[in-house]
C-alpha positions in Angstrom: 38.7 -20.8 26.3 37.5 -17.4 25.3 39.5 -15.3 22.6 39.2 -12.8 24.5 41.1 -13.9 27.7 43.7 -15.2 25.9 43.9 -11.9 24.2 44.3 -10.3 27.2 47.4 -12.6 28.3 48.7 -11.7 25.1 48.5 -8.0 24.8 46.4 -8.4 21.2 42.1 -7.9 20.9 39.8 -10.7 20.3 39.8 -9.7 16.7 43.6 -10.4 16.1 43.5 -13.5 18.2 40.3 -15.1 15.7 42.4 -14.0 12.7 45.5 -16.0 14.0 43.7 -19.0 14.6 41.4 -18.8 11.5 44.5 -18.0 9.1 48.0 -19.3 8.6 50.5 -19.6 11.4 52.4 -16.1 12.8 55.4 -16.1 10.9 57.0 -14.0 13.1 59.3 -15.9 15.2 59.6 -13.5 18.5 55.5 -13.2 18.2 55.4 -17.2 18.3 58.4 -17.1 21.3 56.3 -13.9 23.4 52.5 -16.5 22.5 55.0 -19.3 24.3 56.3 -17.6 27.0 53.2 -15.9 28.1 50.7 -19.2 28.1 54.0 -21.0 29.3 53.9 -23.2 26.9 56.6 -26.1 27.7 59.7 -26.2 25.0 59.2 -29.8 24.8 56.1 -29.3 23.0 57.3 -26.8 20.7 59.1 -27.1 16.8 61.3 -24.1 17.5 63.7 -23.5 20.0 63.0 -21.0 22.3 66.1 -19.1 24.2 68.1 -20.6 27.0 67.1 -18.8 29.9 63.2 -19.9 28.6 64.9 -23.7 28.6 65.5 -24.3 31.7 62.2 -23.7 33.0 59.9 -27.1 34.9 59.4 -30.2 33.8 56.5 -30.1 31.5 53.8 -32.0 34.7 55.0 -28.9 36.6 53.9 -26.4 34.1 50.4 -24.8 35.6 48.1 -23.2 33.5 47.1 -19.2 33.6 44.3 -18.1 34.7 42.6 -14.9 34.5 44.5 -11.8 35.4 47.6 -13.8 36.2 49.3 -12.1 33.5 49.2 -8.2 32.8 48.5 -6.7 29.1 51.0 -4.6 27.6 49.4 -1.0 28.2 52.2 0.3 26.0 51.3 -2.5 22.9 47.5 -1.8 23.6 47.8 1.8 23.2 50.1 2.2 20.0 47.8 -0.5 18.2 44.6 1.2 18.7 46.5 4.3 17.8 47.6 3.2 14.3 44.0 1.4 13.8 42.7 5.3 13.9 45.1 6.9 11.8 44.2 3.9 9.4 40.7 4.5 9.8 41.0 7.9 8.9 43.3 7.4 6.0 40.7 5.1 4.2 37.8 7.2 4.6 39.0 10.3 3.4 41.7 8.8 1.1 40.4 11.4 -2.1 40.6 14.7 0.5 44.4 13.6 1.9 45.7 12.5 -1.5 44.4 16.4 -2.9 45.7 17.9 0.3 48.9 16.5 -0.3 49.3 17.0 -3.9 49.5 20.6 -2.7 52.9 20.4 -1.3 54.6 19.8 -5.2 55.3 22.5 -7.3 52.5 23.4 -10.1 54.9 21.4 -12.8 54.9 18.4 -11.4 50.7 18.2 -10.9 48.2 17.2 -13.8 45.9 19.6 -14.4 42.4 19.3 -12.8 43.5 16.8 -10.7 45.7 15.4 -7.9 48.0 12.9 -10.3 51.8 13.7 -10.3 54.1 12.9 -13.0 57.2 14.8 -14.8 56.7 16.3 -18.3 58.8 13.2 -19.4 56.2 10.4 -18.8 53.3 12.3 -20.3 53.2 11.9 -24.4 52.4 15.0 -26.0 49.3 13.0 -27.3 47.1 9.4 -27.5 49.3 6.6 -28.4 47.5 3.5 -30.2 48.5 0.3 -27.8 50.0 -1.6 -31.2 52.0 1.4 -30.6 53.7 0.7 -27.2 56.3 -1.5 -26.8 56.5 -3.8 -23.8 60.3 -4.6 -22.8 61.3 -7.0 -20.0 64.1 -6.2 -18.0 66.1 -9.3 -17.0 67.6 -8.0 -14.0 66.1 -4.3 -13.1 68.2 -3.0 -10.4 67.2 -3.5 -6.5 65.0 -0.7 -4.8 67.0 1.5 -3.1 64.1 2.1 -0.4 62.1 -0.3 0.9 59.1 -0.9 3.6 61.9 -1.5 6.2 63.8 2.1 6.1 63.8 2.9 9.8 62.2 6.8 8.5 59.1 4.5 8.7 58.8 3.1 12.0 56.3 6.0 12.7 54.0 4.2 10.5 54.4 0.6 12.3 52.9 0.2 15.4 54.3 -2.0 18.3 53.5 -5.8 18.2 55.6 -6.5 21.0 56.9 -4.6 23.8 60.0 -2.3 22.3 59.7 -3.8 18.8 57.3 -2.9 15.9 56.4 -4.6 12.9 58.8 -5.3 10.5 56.8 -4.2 7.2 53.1 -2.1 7.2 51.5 -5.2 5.6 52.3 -7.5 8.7 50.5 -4.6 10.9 48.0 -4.8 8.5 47.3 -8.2 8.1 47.7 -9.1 11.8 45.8 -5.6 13.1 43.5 -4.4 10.3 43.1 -7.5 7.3 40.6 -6.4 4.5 38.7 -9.4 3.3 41.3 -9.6 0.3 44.6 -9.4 1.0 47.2 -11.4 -1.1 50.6 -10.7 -1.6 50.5 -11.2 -5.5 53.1 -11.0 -8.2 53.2 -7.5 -9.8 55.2 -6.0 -12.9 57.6 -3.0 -11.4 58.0 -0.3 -14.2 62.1 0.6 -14.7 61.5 2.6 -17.6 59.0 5.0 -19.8 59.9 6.7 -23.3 57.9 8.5 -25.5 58.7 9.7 -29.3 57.9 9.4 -32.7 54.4 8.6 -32.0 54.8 5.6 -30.2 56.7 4.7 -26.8 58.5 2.0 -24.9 57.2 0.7 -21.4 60.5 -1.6 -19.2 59.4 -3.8 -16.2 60.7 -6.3 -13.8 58.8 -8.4 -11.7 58.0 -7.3 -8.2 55.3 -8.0 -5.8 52.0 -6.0 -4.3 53.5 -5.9 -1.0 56.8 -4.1 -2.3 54.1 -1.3 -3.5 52.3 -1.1 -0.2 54.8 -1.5 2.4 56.1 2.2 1.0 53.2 3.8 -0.8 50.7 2.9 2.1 53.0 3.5 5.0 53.8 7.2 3.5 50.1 7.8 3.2 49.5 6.5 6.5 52.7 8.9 7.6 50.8 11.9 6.3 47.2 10.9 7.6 49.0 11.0 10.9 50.7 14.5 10.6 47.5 16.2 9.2 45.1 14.3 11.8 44.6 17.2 13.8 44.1 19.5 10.9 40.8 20.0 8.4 41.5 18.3 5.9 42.5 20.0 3.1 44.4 22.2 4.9 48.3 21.8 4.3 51.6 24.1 3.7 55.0 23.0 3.2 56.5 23.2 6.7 54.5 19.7 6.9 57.7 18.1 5.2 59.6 18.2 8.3 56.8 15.5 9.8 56.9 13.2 7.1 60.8 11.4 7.2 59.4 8.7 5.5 58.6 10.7 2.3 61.5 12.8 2.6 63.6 9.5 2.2 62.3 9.1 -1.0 63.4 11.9 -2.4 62.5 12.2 -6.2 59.3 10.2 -6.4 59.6 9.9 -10.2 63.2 7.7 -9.7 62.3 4.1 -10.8 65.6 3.5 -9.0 64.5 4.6 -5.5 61.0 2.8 -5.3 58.9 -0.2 -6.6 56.6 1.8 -8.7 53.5 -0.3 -9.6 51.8 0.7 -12.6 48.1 0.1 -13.0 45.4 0.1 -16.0 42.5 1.8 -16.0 39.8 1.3 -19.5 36.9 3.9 -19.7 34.4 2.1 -21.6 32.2 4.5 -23.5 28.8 3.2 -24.7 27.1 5.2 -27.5 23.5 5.6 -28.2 21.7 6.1 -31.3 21.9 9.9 -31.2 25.9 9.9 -30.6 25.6 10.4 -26.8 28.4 9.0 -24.9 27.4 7.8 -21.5 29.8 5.8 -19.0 29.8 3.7 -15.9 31.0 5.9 -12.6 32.8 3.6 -9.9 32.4 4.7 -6.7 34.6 2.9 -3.7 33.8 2.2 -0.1 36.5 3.0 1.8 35.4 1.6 4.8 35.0 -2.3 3.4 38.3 -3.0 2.3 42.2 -1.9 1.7 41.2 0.6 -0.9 37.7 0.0 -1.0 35.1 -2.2 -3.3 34.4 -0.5 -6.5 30.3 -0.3 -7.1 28.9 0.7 -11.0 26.9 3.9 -10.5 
């Protein structure tokens, strides 16, 4: 049977129905009841229980099959998908011009010169610290994320996946609606603390995951792609704050306490010729081929 008929029965493209079958099962339990309902799939044959009034339906012989255009797609479904795939879209292609854009709405002492990096005075050391300098501390038990991918300020961000409901977290929309080739839900170290004195510093973390990170961080980019989508970009002032609820949640955005904050390392290796010229590889991302794009050396 075509993917794409029995797309059409469920109110999903051809593309999410291939991803379902070629990856591991939905683990969404009202997707799996709304796939049973709508091929009418007999509770006899199922390993969940579906609810009662679904129960009593025929005798598995009587169950008939569907056929084409017995069973309408959800217009509604359809339409905020394909809305949220284009706000996507336009969120990783012009990820560097949003992310500048939007580093326009903090005050001056909050932005790193020459560039669209935030931090407070506090993180930054007054100058290079050796590594054998930094100490790494573990923190047993940080304390839980007060915001998380589910804070309801975000539901702009989540498309429907069912008719009046919309995915729970903005990595299930993306893995079901829009899954780069890698996407892995990975251990990650959370940072719960930065200090800097004396020369040297001190660097606290808990363990977290990559989908704590994204279901926040991506999901308030995505929030801003979609209030500025009908702008140049580049163009921004601050009465924008009153479209983005999801940022406005977070409040300070340095607070470890608020978000899982997910540090990363980046090494500039500098390669010295004979005449003490420095010259170093560029990386240049495609934002089209992936989540945040395939790094290539230039």
């Amino acid at each position: 049977m075509p993917q794409s008929v029995v797309g059409e029965w469920l109110g999903l493209t051809q593309a999410q129905i291939s991803r379902i079958e070629a990856g591991g099962p939905p683990q969404m339990l009202d997707m799996l009841i709304h796939i049973a309902r709508t091929l009418r799939i007999p509770a006899a044959l199922l390993w969940f229980r579906l609810p009662a009034s679904d129960r009593q339906g025929p005798a598995v012989e009587q169950v008939e099959r569907p056929t084409r255009g017995d069973l309408p797609v959800d217009v509604e479904v359809r339409a905020s998908q394909r809305a949220w795939r284009s706000i996507r879209r336009h969120l990783n292609t012009n990820r560097a011009g949003l992310a500048a854009a939007a580093a326009e709405l903090y005050d001056q002492d909050t932005r790193i010169e020459l560039t669209s990096l935030l931090a407070p005075a506090s993180w930054l050391p007054a100058q290079p610290v050796p590594l054998e300098n930094v100490t790494l501390r573990w923190d047993v038990e940080p304390v839980e994320a007060i915001l998380d991918g589910a804070a309801p300020e975000g539901q702009a961000s989540r498309p429907l996946r069912l008719p009046g409901q919309r995915f729970d977290r903005y990595t299930l929309a993306v893995r079901y609606l829009d899954s780069p080739t890698l996407f892995e839900n990975r251990p990650s170290y959370r940072l719960t603390g930065i200090r800097w004195g004396d020369g040297g510093g001190e660097l606290s973390f808990g363990l977290s995951t990559y989908f704590d990170k994204l279901d926040l961080c991506e999901a308030i980019g995505h929030e801003y792609a979609l209030a500025t989508s009908n702008a140049p970009i580049g163009e921004t002032d601050r009465s924008l704050w009153r479209q983005l609820p999801l940022r406005r949640a977070v409040g300070d955005p340095f607070d470890l306490r608020i978000r899982p904050m997910i540090p990363a390392i980046t090494t500039l290796l500098l390669r010295r010729r004979p005449n003490g010229e420095a010259t170093f590889f560029l990386h240049w991302r495609d934002d089209s081929a992936a989540l945040f794009g395939y790094a290539v050396s230039r």
